[in-house]
C-alpha distance (Angstrom), angle and dihedral (degrees) to the residues before:
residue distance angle dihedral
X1 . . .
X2 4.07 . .
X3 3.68 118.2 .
X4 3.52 118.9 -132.6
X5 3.77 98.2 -104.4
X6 3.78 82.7 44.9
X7 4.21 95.3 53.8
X8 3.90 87.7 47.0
X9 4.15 97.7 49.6
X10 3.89 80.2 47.3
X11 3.96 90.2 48.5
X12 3.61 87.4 47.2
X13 3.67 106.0 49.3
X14 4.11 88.7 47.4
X15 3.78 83.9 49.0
X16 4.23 92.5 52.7
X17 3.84 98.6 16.4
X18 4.11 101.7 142.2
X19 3.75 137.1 131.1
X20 3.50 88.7 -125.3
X21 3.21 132.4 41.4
X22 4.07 133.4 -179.9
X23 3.45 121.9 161.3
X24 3.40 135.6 -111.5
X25 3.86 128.2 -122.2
X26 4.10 100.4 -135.4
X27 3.68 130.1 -13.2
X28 4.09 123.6 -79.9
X29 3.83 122.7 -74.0
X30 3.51 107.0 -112.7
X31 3.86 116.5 -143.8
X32 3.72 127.8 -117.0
X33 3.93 110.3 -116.2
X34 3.90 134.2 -169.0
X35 3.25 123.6 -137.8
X36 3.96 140.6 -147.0
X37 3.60 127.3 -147.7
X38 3.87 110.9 -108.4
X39 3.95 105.9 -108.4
X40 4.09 109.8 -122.4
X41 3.84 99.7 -137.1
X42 3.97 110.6 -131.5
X43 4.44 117.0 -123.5
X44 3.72 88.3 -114.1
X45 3.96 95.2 57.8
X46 4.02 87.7 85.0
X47 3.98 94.9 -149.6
X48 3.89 122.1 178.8
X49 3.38 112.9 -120.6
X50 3.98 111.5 -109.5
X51 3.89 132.9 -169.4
X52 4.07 141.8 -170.0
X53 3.77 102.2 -65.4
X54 3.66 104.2 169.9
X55 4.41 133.1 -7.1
X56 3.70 113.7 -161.0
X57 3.65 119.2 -172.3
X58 4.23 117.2 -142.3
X59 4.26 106.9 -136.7
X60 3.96 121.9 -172.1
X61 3.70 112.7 -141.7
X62 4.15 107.0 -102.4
X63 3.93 133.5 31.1
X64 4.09 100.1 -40.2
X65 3.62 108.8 -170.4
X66 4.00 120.7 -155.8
X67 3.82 109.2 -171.9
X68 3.92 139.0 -52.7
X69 3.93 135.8 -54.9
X70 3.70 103.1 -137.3
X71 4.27 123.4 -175.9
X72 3.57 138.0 163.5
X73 4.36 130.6 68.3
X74 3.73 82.7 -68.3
X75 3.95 103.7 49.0
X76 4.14 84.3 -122.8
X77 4.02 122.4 -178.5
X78 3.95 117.8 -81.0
X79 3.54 113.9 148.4
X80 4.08 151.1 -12.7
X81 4.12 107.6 -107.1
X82 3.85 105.4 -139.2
X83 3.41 118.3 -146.9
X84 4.47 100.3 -128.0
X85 4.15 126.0 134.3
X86 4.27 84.4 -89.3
X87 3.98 90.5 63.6
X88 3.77 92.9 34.1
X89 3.74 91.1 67.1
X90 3.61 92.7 44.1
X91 3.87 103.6 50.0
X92 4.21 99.8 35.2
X93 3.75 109.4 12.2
X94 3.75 114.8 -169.9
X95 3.75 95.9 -122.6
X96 4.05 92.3 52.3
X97 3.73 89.2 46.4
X98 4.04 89.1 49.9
X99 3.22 91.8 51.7
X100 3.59 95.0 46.9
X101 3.74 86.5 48.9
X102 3.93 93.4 53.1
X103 3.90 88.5 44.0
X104 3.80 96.4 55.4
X105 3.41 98.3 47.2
X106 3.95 99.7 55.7
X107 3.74 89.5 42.5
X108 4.40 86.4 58.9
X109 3.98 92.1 44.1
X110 3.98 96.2 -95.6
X111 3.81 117.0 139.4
X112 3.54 116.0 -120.8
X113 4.07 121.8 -161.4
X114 3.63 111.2 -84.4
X115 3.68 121.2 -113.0
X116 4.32 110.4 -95.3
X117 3.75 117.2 -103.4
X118 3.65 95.4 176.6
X119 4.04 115.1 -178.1
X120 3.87 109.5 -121.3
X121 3.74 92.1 -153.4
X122 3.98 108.1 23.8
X123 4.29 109.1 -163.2
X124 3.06 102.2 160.4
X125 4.62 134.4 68.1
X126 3.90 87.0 -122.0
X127 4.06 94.7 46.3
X128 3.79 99.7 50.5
X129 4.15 84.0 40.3
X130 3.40 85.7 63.7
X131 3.78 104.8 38.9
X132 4.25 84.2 57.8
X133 3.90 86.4 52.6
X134 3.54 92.6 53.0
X135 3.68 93.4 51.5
X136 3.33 103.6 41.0
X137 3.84 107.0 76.2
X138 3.97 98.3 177.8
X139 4.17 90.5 112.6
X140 4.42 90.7 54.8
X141 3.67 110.2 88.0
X142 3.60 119.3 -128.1
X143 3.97 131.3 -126.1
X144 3.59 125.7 -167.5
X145 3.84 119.8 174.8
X146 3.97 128.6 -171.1
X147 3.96 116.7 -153.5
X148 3.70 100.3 -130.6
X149 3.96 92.7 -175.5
X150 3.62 139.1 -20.2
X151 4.04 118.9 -169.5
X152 4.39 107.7 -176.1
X153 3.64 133.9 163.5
X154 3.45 115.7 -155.2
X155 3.78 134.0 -161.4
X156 4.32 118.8 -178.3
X157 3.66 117.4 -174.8
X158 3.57 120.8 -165.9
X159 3.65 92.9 16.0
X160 4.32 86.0 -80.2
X161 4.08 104.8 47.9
X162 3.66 111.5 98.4
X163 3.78 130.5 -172.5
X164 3.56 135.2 154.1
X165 3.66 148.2 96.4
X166 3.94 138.0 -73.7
X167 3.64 148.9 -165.4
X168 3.89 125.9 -171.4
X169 3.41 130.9 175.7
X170 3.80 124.8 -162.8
X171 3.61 154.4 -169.2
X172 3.85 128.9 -145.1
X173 3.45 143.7 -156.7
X174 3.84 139.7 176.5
X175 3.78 122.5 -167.6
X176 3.20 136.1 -170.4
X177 3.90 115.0 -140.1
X178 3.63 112.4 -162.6
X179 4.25 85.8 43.8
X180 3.70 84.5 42.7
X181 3.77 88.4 -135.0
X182 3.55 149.8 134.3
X183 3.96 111.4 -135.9
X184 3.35 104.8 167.6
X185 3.89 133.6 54.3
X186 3.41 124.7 173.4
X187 4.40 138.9 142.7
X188 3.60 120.8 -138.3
X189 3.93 135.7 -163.6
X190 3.77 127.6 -159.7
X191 4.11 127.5 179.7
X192 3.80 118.9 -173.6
X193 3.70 133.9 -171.1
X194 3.98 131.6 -157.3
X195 3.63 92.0 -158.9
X196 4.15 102.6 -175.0
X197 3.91 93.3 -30.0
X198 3.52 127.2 104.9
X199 3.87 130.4 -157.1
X200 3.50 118.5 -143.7
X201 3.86 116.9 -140.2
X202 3.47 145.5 110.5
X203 3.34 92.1 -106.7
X204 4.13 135.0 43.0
X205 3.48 108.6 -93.7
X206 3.84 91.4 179.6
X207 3.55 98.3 96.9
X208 3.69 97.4 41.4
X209 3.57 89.9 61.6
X210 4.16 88.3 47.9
X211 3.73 80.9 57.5
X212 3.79 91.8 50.4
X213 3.35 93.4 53.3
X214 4.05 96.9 52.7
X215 4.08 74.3 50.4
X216 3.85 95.4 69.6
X217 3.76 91.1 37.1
X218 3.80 85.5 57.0
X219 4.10 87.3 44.8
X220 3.67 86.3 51.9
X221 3.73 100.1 61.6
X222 3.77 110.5 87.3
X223 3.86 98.7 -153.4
X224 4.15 81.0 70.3
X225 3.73 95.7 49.7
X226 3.70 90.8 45.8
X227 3.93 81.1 55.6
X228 3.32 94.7 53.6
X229 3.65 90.3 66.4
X230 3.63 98.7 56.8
X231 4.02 108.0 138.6
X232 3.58 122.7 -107.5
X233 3.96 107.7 -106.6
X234 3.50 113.1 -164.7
X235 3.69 124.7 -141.2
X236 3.42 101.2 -129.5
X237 3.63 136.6 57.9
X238 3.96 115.2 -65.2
X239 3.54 115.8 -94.0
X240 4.08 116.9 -88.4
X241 4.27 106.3 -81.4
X242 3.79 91.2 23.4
X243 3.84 108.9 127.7
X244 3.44 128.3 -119.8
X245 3.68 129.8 -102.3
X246 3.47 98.0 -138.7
X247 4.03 137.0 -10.2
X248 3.80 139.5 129.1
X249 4.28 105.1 1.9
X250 3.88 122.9 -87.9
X251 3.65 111.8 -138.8
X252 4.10 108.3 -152.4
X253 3.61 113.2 -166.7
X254 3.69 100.8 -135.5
X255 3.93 121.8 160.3
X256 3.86 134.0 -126.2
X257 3.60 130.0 -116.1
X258 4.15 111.0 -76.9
X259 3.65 99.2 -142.9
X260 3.92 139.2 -12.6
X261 3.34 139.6 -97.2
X262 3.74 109.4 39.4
X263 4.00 126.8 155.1
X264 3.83 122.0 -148.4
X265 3.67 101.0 -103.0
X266 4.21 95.0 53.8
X267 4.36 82.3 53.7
X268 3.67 110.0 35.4
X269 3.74 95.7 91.9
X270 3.50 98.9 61.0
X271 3.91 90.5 34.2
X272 3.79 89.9 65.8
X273 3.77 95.3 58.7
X274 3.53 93.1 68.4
X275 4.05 92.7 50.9
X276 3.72 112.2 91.4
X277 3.62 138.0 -176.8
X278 3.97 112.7 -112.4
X279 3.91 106.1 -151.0
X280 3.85 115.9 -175.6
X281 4.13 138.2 154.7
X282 3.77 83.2 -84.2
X283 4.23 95.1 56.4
X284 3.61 122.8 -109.9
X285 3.38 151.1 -42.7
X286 4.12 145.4 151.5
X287 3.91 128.7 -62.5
X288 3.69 127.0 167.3
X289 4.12 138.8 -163.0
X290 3.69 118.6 -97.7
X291 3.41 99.5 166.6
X292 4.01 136.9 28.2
X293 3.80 92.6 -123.3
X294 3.32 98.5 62.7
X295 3.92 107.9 -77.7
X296 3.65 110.2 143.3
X297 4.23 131.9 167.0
X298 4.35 127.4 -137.6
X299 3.74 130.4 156.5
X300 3.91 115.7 -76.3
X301 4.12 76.3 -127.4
X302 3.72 97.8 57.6
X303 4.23 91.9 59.1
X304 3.78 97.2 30.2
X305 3.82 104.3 -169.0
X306 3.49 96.7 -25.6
X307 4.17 114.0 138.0
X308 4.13 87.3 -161.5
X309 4.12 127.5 23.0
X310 4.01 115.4 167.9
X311 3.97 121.8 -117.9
X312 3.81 128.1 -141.4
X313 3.41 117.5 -152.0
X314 3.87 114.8 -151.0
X315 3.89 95.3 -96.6
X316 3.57 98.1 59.2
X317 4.01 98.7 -89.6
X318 3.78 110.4 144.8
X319 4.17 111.5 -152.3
X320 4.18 131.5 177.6
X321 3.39 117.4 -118.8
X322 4.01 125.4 -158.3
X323 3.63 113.8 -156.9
X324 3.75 101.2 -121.7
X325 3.90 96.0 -178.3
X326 3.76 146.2 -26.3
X327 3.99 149.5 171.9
X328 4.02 118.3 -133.1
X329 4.11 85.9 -161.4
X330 3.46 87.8 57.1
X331 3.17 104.4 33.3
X332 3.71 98.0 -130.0
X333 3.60 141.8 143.4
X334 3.66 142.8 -176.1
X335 3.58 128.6 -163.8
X336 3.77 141.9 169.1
X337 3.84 136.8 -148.9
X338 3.82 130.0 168.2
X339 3.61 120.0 -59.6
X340 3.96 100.5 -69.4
X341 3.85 100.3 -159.4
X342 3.51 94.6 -116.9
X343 3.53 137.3 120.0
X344 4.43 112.6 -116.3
X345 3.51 121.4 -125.2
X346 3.97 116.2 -94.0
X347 3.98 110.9 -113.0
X348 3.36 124.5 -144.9
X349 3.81 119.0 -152.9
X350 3.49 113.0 -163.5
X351 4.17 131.3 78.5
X352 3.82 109.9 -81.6
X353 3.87 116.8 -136.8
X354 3.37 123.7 -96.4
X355 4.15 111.6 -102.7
X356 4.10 90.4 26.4
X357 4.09 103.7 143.4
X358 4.03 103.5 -116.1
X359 3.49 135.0 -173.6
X360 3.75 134.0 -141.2
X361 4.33 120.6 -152.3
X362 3.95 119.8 -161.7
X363 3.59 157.7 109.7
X364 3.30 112.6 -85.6
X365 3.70 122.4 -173.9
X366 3.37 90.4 4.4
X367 4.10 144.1 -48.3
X368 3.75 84.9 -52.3
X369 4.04 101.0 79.0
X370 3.96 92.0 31.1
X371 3.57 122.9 164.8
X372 3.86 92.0 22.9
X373 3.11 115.7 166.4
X374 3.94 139.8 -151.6
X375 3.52 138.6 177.4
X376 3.92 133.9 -148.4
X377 3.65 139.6 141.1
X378 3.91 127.9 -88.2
X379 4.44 105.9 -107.0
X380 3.55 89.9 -175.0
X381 4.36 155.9 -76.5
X382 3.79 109.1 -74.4
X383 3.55 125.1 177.9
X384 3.64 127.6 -131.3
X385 3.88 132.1 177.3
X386 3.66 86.5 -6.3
X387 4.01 91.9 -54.6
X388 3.65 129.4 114.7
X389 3.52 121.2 -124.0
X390 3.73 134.3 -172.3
X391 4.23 115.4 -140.0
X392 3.60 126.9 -152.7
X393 3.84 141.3 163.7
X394 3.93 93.2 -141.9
X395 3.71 108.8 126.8
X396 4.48 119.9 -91.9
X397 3.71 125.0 168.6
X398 3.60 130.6 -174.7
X399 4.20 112.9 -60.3
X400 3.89 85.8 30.7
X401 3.82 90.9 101.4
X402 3.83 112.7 109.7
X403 3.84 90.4 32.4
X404 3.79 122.9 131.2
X405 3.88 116.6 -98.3
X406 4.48 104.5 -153.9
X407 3.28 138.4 -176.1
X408 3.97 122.8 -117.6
X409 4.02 88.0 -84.4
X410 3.60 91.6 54.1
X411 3.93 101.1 -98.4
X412 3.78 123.8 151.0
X413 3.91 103.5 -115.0
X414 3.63 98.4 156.0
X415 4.01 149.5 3.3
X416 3.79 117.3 -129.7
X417 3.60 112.9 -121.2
X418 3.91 113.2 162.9
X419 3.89 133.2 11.4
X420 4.10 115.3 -144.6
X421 3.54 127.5 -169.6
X422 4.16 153.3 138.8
X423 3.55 134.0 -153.5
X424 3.72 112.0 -91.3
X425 4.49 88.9 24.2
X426 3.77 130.9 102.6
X427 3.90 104.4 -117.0
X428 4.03 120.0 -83.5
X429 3.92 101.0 -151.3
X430 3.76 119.5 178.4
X431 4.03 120.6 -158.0
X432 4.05 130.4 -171.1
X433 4.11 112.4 -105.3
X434 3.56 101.2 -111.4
X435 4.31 86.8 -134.9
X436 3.52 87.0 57.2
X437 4.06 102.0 52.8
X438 3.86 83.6 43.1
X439 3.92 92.0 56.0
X440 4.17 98.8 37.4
X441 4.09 88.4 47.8
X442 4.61 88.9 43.4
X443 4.06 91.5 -124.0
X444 3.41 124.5 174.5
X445 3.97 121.0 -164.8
X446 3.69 106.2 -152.0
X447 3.69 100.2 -158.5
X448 4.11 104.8 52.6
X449 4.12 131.8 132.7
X450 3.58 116.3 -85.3
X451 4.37 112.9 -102.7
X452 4.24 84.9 -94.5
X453 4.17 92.3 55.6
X454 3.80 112.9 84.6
X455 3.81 114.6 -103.9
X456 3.61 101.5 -122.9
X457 3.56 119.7 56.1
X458 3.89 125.6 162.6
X459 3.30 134.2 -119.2
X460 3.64 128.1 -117.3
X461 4.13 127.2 178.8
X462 4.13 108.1 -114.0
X463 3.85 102.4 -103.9
């Protein structure tokens, strides 16, 4: 058993172990750092729940030094701490940083992988299904992180008191197992200060919480949260009755525009009919009519695997809906029902302009505040994963996903698809390109303008 001054001399030789070893006028510089507010992800994002694969450390050849180990009442000069795989494992060991990882991620609203409860002795179907879920780990996200640099100085008092300062520097990763690929990239910085308190430990804790910090900067980046919801693709062939992604064309009789020059308020009545509330075993969400027989889109999250989900139109009028075709990567779904009797929403297929007042129509919460509707302005297309998406401040709530995202004539631009946001920050909402879901599900809309016609043409109501 170490004594304490024993477990700090130990501490302090790993922290300043090096062949050679001149010293240092005054401690490192530490960098100025700005921060981002961690993004709380919403219930109806549907993330998959992701943990600390792998943490590489980043060595220079030769003695690197990072900072100063201070002691004593008055934090006085002792030694250089060189950065080497001793002091690595002493200032940001992986299972602290896991932890920290795993930690951070349930506090924002990300899932995390649930702890194993495997069955020693599985009798019965549902036991041994769930022993081969618990092993298989092809559905859990996986982050690896590289520490690019770290720069600390350190002062323990008492053998146990540490204060000090840190800066860390990192570089992320998320992959996808079952794709075997990495979709997301992003670096990270984090700078943390003791100010007058002290942590008490065996071990510096000043750096981990450096790291932490770089943590919630990564959290606050939206291109990673929108990662975080990329589908689960199985290996294998779909399951019998699933339907395909793609495959000989659908046409979808959907109509044009009548005449130009409409605003929102003159169109919203008749744009709500064709809004409907998508209820399946996994709740609620948003779909809307694309064509007059029946044709209608959601999000490929909204139905999960379901082969039929029911539709409520905004008067009350309950409909069944077979799930003609979808794409998980997309996160895209078509359905069908009977003819509804309503008119589809107009699409319009090229890029809107950044700054272009848009509105998004839905359900959110639930069937009781259908049709709501919200306005905003469109911040800008951002690609993710190798998808486009288009961003917006207007207004979504849980059950809005699958709703129709329209211009100011009452054109179908977009199709909501996750909801970002943090206390204290306008809303960072992210919608599907309406060209895009068209082309991954091979649609064809029979009744569009010839190549010479302009692309975007308002709607107006027939007088």
């Amino acid at each position: 058993m170490w004594s304490r001054a024993g477990l700090f001399l130990g501490i302090a030789l790993a922290l300043t172990l090096c062949p050679v070893a001149p010293a240092r006028a005054e401690p490192v510089m530490i960098p100025q750092v700005q921060n981002r507010a961690a993004l709380q992800l919403p219930p109806e994002a549907h993330a998959r729940p992701a943990f600390l694969a792998r943490a590489l450390r980043r060595f220079e050849q030769g003695r690197q030094v990072i900072g100063e180990l201070q002691g004593g009442a008055f934090c006085s000069r002792k030694d250089d701490i060189v950065w080497n795989t001793k002091s690595a494992d002493v200032l940001l060991p992986t299972q602290v940083l896991s932890a920290r990882l795993r930690r951070e991620l349930e506090q924002h609203g990300y899932p995390v992988p649930a702890a194993r409860t495997e069955i020693l002795f599985p009798e019965r179907a549902e036991d041994i299904a769930q022993n081969e879920a618990a092993r298989s780990s092809d559905a859990n996200l996986q982050v690896g992180v590289v520490v690019a640099q770290l720069l600390t100085n350190l002062c323990v008092k008492d053998g146990h008191l540490w204060s000090g300062d840190a800066y860390i520097r990192l570089e992320w990763q998320l992959f996808a197992p079952e794709q075997r690929k990495v979709v997301y990239r992003g670096s990270t910085e984090g700078v943390f200060h003791s100010g007058g308190t002290s942590f008490n430990g065996a071990l510096p804790q000043i750096p981990v919480e450096a790291f932490v910090v770089a943590l919630r900067n990564l959290l606050g980046d939206p291109a990673f949260a929108l990662a975080l919801q990329t589908p689960y693709q199985r290996s294998a062939a779909p399951p019998q009755g699933t339907p395909p992604a793609a495959g000989a064309p659908v046409e979808i009789d959907n109509r044009l525009p009548d005449q130009p020059a409409a605003e929102m308020s003159q169109v919203i009545g008749e744009l709500r009919t064709a809004v409907v509330t998508v209820l399946s075993e996994r709740g609620s969400g948003t779909g809307f009519y694309i064509g007059s027989s029946g044709w209608l889109l959601t999000n490929h999250h909204v139905i999960g695997d379901a082969g039929l989900v029911r539709v409520r139109l905004p008067g009350g009028r309950e409909l069944v809906a077979e799930v003609v075709r979808l794409d998980a990567a997309r996160d895209i779904a078509l359905l069908k029902t009977e003819p509804p009797g309503v008119r589809p929403l107009p699409l319009r297929m090229g890029q809107p302009g950044i700054g272009e007042d848009v509105y998004a129509l839905g359900s959110p919460l639930g069937d009781a505040f259908n049709t709501t509707l919200t306005r905003g302005i469109l911040s800008g297309v951002r690609s993710v994963r190798d998808l486009d998406f288009l961003q917006s401040d207007v207004a979504i709530l849980p059950g809005s996903s699958g709703g129709p995202l329209l211009d100011r004539s009452g054109q179908v631009i977009g199709i909501t698809v996750a909801g970002l946001g943090a206390k204290g920050l306008a809303g960072m909402n992210f919608f599907i390109p309406v060209g895009s879901a068209l082309q991954r599900l091979n649609l064809q809309l029979l009744e569009r303008p010839s190549p010479q016609a302009p692309q975007s043409t308002p709607w107006r109501r027939n007088p």
